[in-house]
C-alpha positions in Angstrom: 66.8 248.5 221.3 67.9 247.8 217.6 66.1 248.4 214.3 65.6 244.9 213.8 67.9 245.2 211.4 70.0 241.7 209.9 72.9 241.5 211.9 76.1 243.2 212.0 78.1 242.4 208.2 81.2 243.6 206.4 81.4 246.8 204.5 80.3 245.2 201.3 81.9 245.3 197.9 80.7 246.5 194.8 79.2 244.0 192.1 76.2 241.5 192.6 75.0 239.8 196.1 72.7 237.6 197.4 70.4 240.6 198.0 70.7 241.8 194.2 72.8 244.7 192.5 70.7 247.4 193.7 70.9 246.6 197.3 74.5 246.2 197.0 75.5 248.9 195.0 73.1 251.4 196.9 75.2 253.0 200.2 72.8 254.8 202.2 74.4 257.5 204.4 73.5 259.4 207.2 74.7 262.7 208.4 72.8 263.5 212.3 71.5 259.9 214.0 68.7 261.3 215.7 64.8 259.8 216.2 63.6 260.3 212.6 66.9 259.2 211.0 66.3 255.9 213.2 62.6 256.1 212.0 64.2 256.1 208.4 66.5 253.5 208.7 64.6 250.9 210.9 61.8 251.0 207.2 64.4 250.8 204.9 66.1 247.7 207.0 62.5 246.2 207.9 61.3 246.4 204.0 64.9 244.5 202.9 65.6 247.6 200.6 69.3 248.2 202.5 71.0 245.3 204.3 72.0 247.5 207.4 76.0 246.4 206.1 74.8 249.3 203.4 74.0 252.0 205.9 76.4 254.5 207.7 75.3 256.9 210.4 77.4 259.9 211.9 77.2 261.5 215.0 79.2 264.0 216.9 78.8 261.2 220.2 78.0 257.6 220.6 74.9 258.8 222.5 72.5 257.5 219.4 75.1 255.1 217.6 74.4 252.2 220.0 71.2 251.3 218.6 72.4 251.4 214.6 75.6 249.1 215.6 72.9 246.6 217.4 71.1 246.7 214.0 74.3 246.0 211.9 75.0 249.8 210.5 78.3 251.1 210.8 78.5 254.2 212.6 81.5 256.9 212.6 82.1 260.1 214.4 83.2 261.8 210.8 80.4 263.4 208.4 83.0 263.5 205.5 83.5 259.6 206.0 79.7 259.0 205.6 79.8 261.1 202.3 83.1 258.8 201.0 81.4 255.7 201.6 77.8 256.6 200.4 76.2 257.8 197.2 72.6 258.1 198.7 72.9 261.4 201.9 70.7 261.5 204.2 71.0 265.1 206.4 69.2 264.2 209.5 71.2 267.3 211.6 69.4 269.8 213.7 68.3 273.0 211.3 70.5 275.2 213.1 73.3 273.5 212.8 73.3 272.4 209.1 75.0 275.4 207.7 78.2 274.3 209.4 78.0 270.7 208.2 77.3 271.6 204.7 80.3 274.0 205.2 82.3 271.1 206.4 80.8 268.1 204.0 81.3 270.6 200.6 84.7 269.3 199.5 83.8 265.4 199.7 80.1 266.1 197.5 80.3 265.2 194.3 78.1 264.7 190.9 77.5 261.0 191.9 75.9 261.8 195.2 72.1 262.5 195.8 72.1 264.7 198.7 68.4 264.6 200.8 67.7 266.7 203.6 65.2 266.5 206.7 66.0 269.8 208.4 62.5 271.8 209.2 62.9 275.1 207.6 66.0 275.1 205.4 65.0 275.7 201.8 66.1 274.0 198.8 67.8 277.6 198.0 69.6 277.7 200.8 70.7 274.2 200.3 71.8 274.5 196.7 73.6 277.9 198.0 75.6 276.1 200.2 76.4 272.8 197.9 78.5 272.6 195.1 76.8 273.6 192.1 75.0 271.6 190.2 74.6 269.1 193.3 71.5 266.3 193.4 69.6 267.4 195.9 66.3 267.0 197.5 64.1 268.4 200.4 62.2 265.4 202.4 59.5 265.6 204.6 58.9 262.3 207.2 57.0 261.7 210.0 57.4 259.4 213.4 55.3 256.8 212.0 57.8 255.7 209.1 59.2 253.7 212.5 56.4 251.0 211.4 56.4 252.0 207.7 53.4 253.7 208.0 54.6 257.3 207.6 53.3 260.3 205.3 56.5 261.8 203.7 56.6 264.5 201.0 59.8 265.7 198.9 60.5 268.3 196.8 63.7 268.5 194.2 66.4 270.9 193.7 67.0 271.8 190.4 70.0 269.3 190.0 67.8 266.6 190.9 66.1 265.0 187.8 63.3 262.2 187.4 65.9 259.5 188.4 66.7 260.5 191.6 62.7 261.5 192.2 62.0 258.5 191.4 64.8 256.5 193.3 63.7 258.1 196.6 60.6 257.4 196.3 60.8 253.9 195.4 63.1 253.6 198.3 60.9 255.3 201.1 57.7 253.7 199.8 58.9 251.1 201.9 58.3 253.7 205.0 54.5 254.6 204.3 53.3 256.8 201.8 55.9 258.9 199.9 54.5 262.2 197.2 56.9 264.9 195.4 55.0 268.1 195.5 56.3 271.5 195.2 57.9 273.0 197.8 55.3 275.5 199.2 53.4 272.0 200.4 56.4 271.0 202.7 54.9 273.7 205.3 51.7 272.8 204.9 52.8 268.7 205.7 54.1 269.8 208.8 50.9 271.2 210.2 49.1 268.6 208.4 51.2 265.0 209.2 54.2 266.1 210.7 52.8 267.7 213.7 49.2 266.0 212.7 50.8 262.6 214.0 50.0 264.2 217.3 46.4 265.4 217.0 45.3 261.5 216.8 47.1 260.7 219.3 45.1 262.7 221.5 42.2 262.2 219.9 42.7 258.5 220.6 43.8 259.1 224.1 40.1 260.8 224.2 38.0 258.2 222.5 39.9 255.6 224.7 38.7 257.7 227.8 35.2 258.1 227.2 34.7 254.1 227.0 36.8 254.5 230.5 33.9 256.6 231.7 31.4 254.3 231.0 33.0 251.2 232.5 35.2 249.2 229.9 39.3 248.5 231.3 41.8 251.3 229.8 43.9 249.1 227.8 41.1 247.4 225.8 39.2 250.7 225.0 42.9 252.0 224.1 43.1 248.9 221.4 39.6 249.3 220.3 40.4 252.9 219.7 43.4 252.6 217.7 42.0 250.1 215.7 39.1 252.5 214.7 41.4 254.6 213.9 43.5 252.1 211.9 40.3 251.1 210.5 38.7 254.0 208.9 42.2 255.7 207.4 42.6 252.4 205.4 38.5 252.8 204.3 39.9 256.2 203.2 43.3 255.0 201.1 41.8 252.0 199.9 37.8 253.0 198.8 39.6 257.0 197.7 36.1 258.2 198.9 36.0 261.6 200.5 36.3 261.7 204.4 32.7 262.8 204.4 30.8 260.2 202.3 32.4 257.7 204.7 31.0 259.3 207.7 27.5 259.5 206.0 27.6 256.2 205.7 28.3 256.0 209.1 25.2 257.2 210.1 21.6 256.4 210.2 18.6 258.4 211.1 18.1 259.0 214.8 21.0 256.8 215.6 24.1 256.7 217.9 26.4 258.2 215.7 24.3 260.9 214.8 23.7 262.1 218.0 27.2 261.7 218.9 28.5 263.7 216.3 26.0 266.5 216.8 28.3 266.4 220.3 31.3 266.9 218.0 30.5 269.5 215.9 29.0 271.7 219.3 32.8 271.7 220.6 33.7 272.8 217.0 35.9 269.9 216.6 36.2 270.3 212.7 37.4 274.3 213.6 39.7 273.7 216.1 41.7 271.0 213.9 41.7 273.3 211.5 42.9 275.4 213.2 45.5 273.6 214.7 46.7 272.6 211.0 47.0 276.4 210.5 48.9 277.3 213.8 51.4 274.4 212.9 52.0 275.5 209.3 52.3 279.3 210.5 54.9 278.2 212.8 57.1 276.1 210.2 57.2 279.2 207.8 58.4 281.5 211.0 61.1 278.6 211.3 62.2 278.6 208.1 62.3 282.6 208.3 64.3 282.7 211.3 
């Protein structure tokens, strides 16, 4: 499978095309090809932001490359080639390993280059430690659902990054769901909350699916139903800003359904245990990042 990306295209020039200057000019690189590198890239190509002739992915083996080439990207075995062909990094590497690749990318990073990292757990100190000073670099933050552009991303900048490239990135991965800068305590706290959140619905759907199973309606409709609800009340929440709780109020009526089945909800402690779950999952990234 592709990103549904536009085709495979020629390297393209600089100066003004028939998708405008900035989509041109605007060579998106990126260093690791893994899932959420693919997650990035299939928004960006499904928004229009890059034409996929703009985007370059590395990758020590063809094992992930297929599916960018499918979708148009050009792909390469050499990190240093995706820095000399791209002013916008992605570093989509496994944590452990991206000491070595900075090691190895240093030489080609220069000041027109705005460097972004995905690793879990390395810090924006580390990073600048390991860059050339003065570099542009940023700390990002996605989640699997930026596949449909319907992710939760946060980024935090390194002190060589000003308000241009803040706001650049976030222009750009607007186009993959909701995109804040925060500080760079937060980015922890994200991972419990979205990263690793993603999950929690998941099974929480899986169980609301399951209990219309157990009173008699097929598994793939209740499935639907329930990831509509879902769908449903977290655009009530964006769009209305009310808080979480005046929408469930609203929800219920005295001595009704809803009512009773969230007395049901609140006897498992389901309000706890997620946050306690959010808690666990934060814990953990900060042990990461320490390791």
């Amino acid at each position: 499978m592709g990103f549904g990306g536009r085709g495979k295209g020629a390297w393209p020039g600089r100066g003004r095309g028939p998708e405008g200057m900035e989509a041109v000019e605007l060579r998106v690189g990126f260093v690791g090809a893994g899932r959420m590198a693919g997650g990035l890239a299939r928004g960006l190509l499904r928004a229009g932001k890059v034409p996929a002739s703009s985007i370059l992915a590395s990758a020590p083996s063809d094992k992930n490359l297929d599916a960018w080439q499918e979708s148009g990207c050009r792909t390469t075995h050499c990190n240093l080639e995706v820095l000399q062909e791209s002013t916008l990094v992605f570093l989509a590497t496994k944590p452990h390993i991206l000491p070595g690749v900075l090691q190895e990318i240093r030489p080609a990073v220069g000041p027109h280059h705005i460097v972004v990292s995905l690793a879990a757990g390395v810090t924006l100190q580390t990073l600048q430690r390991l860059l050339p000073a003065g570099t542009k670099v940023l700390r990002l933050m996605p989640n699997l659902p930026c596949v449909v552009q319907a992710g939760a991303m946060v980024f935090a900048r390194g002190s060589g990054a000003g308000d241009g490239e803040a706001a650049l990135l976030k222009s750009l991965l607007s186009s993959c769901g909701l995109c804040e800068e925060v500080p760079e305590s937060y980015i922890n706290i994200h991972t419990g909350l979205s990263g690793s959140g993603v999950a929690y619905v998941y099974l929480f759907a899986e169980a609301l699916a399951e209990g219309a199973v157990k009173m008699g309606m097929p598994g793939g409709l209740a499935s639907r139903i329930a990831a509509q609800t879902l769908l449903g009340a977290a655009k009530m929440m964006l769009e209305t800003g009310e808080h979480p709780a005046k929408l469930r109020g609203d929800v219920c009526t005295p001595g009704g359904t809803t009512i009773h089945a969230l007395h049901q909800l609140e006897k498992g402690a389901l309000r706890a245990t997620v946050m306690n779950a959010v808690e666990a999952a934060t814990n953990r990234a900060c042990d990461v990042a320490e390791d």
